[in-house]
C-alpha positions as CSV (number, residue, x, y, z in Angstrom):
1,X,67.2,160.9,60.2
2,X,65.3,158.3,58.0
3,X,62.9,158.8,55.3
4,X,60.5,156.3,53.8
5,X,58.8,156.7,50.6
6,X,56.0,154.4,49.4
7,X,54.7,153.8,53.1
8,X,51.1,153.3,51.5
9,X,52.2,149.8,49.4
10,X,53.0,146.6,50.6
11,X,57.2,146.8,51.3
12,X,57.0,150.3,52.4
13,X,54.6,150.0,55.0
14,X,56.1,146.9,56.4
15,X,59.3,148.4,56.3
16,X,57.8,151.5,58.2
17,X,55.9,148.9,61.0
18,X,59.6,146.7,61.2
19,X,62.0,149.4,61.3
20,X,63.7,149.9,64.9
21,X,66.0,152.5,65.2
22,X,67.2,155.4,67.8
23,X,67.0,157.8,64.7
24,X,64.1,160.2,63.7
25,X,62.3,158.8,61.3
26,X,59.7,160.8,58.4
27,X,57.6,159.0,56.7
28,X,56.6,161.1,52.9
29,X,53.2,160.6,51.6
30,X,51.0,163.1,49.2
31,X,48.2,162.9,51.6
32,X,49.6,162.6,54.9
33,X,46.8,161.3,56.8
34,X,46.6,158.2,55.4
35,X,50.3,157.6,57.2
36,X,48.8,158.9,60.5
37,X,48.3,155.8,62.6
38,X,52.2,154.6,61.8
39,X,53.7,158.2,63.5
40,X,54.6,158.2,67.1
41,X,57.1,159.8,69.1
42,X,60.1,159.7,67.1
43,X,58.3,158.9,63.9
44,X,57.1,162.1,61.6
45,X,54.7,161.9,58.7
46,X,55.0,164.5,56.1
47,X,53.2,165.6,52.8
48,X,55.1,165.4,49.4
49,X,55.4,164.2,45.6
50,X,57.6,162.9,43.4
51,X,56.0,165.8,40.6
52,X,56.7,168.8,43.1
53,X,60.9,169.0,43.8
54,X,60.1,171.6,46.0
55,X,58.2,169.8,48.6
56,X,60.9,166.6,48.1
57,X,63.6,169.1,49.4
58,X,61.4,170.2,52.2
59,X,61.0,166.5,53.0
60,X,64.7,165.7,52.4
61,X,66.0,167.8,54.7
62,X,68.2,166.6,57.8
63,X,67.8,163.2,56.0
64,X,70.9,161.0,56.0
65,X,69.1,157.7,54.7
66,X,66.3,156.9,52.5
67,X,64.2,154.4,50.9
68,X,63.3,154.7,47.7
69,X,59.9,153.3,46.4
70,X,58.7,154.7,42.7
71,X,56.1,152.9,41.0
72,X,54.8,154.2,37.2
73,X,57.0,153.6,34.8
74,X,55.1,156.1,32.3
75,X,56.6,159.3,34.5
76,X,60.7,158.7,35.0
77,X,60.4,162.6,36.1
78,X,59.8,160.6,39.2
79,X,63.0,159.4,40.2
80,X,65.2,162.2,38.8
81,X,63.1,164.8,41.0
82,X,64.0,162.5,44.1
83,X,67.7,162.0,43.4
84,X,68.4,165.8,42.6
85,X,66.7,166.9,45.8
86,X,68.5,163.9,47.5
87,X,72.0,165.1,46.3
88,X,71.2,168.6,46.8
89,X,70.3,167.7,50.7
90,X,73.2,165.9,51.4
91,X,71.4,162.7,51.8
92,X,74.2,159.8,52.2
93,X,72.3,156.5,51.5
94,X,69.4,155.7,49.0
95,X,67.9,152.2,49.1
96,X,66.0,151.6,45.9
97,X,63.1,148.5,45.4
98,X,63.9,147.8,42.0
99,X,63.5,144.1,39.9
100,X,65.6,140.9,39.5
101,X,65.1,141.5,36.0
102,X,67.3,144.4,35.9
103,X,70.7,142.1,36.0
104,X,68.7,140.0,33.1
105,X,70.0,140.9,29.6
106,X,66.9,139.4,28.1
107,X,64.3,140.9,30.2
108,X,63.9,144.4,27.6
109,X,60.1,145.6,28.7
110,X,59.4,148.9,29.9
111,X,59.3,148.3,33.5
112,X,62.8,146.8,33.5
113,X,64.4,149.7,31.5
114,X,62.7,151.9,33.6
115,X,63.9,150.4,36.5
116,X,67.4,150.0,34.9
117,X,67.7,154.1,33.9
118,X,66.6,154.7,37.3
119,X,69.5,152.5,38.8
120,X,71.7,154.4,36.5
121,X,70.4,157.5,38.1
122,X,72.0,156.7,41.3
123,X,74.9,155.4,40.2
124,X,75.9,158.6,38.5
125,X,74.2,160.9,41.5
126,X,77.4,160.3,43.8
127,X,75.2,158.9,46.3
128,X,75.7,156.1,47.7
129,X,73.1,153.0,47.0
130,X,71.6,150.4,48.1
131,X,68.9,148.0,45.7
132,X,67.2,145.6,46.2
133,X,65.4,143.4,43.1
134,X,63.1,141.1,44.1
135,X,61.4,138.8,42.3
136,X,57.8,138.9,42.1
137,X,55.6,139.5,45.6
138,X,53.7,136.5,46.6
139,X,51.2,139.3,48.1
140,X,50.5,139.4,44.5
141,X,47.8,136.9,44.8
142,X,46.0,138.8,47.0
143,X,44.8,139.8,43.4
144,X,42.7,136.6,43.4
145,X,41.2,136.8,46.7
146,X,37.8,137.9,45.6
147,X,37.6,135.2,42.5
148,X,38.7,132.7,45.4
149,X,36.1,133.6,48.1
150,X,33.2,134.1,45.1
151,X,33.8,131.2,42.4
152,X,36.9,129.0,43.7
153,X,38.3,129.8,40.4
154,X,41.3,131.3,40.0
155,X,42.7,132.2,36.7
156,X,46.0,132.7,35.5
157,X,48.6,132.9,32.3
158,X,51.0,130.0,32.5
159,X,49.5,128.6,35.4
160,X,52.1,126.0,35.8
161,X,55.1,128.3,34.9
162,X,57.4,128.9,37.6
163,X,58.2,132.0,40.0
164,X,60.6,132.2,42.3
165,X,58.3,134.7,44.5
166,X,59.4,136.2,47.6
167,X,57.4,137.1,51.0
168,X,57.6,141.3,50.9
169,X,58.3,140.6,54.5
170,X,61.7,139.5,53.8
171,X,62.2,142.6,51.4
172,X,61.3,144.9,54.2
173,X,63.9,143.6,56.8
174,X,66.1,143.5,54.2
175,X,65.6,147.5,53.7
176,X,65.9,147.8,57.3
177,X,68.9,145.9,57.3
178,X,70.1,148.2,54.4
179,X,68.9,151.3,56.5
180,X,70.3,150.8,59.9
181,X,73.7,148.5,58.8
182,X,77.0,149.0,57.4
183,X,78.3,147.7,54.3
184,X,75.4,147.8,52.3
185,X,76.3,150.8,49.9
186,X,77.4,149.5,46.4
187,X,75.5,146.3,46.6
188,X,72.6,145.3,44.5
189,X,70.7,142.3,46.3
190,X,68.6,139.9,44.2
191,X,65.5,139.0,46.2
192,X,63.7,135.4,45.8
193,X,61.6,132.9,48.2
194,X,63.2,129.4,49.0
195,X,62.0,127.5,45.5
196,X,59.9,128.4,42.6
197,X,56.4,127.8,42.4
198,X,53.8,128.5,39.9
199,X,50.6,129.8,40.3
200,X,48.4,126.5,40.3
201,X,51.1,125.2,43.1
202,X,49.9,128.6,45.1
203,X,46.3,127.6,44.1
204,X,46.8,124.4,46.0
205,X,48.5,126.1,48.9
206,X,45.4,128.0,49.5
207,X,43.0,125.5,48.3
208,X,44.5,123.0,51.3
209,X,44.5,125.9,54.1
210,X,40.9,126.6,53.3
211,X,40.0,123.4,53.0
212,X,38.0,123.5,50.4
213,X,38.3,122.7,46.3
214,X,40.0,125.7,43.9
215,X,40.5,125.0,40.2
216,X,43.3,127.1,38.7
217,X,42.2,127.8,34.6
218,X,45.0,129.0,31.9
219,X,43.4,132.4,30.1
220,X,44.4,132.6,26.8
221,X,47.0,135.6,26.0
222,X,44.6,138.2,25.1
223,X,42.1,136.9,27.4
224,X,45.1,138.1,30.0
225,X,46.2,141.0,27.9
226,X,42.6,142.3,28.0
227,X,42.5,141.8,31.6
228,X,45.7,143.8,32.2
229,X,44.2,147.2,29.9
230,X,40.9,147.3,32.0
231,X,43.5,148.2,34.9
232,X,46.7,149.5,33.5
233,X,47.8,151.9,30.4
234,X,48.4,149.9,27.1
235,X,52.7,150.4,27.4
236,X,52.5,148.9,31.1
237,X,49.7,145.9,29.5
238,X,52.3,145.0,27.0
239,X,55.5,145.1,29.0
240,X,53.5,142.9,32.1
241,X,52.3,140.2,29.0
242,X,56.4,140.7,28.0
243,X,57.5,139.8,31.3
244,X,54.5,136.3,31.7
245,X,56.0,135.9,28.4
246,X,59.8,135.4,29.9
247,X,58.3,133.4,32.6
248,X,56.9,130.4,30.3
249,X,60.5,130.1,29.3
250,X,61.8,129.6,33.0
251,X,63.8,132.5,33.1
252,X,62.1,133.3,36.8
253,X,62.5,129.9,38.4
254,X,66.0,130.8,39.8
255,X,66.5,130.7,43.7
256,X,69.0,133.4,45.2
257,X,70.4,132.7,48.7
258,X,70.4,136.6,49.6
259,X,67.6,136.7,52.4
260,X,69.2,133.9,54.0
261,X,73.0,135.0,53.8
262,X,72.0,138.7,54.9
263,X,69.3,137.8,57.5
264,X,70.3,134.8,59.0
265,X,67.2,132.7,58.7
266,X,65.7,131.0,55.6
267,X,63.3,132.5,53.4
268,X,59.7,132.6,53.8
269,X,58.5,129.7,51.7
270,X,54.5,130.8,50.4
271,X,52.0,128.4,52.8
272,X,53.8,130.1,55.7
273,X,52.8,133.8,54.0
274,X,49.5,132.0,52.8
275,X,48.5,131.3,56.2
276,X,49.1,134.0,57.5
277,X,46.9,135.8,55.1
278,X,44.3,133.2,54.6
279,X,41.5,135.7,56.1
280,X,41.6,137.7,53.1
281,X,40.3,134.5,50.6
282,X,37.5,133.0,53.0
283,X,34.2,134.0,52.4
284,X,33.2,136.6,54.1
């Protein structure tokens, strides 16, 4: 059996929708009915949390694989209650979304050494592992689809810095990939789209598939940093302004050839994710 964790984001629920296999899969989410309309005959969803260890061993049980999707870094209890009821099920294979910036020295902001202790976790659990660190999702401009459709303004920090962002649909086959495959355990596979490309380049994108004009504006810092505590805890605000910080300096522009190597096919470049999601910034 298979369980998938994080089935409400963005990789998880792809990875749910893509993943074909003759094995049961359970899908774990703290409100189960949210999960419903991606069960089906061989496909379970189950209630659990990362803050209750007793209803992750419940979940675990039977398991042999699972995917491993944590996401606040202010509660590391997180991760540690999923490994120990992991280890104690006998579940083989863990596949962790983690970061590139985890295999960056330089990159020291909370996220990363959270996402670096929880690595360490694994390693030391005797399980074997899987993890994947992508670069930054280029769904992440979804975040701009209501400025887009309202104003035609889109506004950024370091607007013409440069990401090497990835399409989360080429995370989630390769977690299937990871899932379903053999000789995947031990690696750690850095995640990136075809080229880098900063935000006002993804402005344009989406400015030429809607045919219509979009002006991309640089914020000042704490024009940004206040935008990042109206939505996230001050620690999480100054480790996201840490990380645009690394950015400016280039240290995201690098291109891996990972998604191309394991999957056999190039990487999604971001018009062909932007047109595919171009609904979501037209008027409505």
């Amino acid at each position: 059996m298979i369980l998938l964790t994080g089935v409400t984001g963005t990789v998880g629920r792809l990875v749910a929708e893509r993943l074909a296999t003759d094995e049961p899969v359970r899908l774990l989410s703290r409100d189960p009915r949210r999960i419903a309309a991606l069960a089906g005959p061989r496909t379970e969803a189950v209630g659990g949390d990362f803050a209750d260890p007793s209803s992750l061993a419940a979940a675990l049980t039977g398991v042999r694989a699972a995917f491993l999707v944590t996401s606040d870094p202010l509660t590391p209890a997180h991760d540690e209650h999923f490994v120990a009821a992991a280890r104690s099920a006998g579940v083989r294979h863990v596949v962790k979304l983690s970061a590139r910036a985890v295999a960056e020295p330089d990159a020291t902001d909370l996220i990363t050494r959270w996402q670096r202790d929880n690595e360490e976790l694994l390693r030391a659990s005797g399980i074997e592992w899987t993890f994947l660190r992508p670069r930054a999702f280029m769904s992440n401009t979804l975040g701009w689809a209501r400025a887009v459709r309202d104003e035609g303004v889109v506004r950024t920090v370091n607007g013409a810095s440069r990401n090497a962002t990835v399409d989360p649909r080429d995370i989630a086959d390769t977690a299937v990939l990871s899932l379903t495959g053999t000789g995947h355990a031990g690696r750690a596979y850095p995640l990136t789209g075809p080229a880098a490309i900063s935000s006002a380049d993804q402005v344009a994108v989406l400015a030429a598939l809607l045919e219509r004009p979009l002006r991309c504006e640089d914020m000042t810092r704490d024009q940004a940093y206040q935008g990042l505590l109206a939505r996230y805890p001050s620690p999480v605000a100054d480790a996201l302004m840490e990380s645009a910080v690394r950015q400016r300096s280039g240290a995201k522009a690098g291109v891996e050839p990972t998604v191309e190597t394991l999957l056999g096919r190039a990487a999604g470049a971001y018009r062909a994710w932007a047109h595919d999601h171009i609904q979501a910034f037209r008027p409505v």
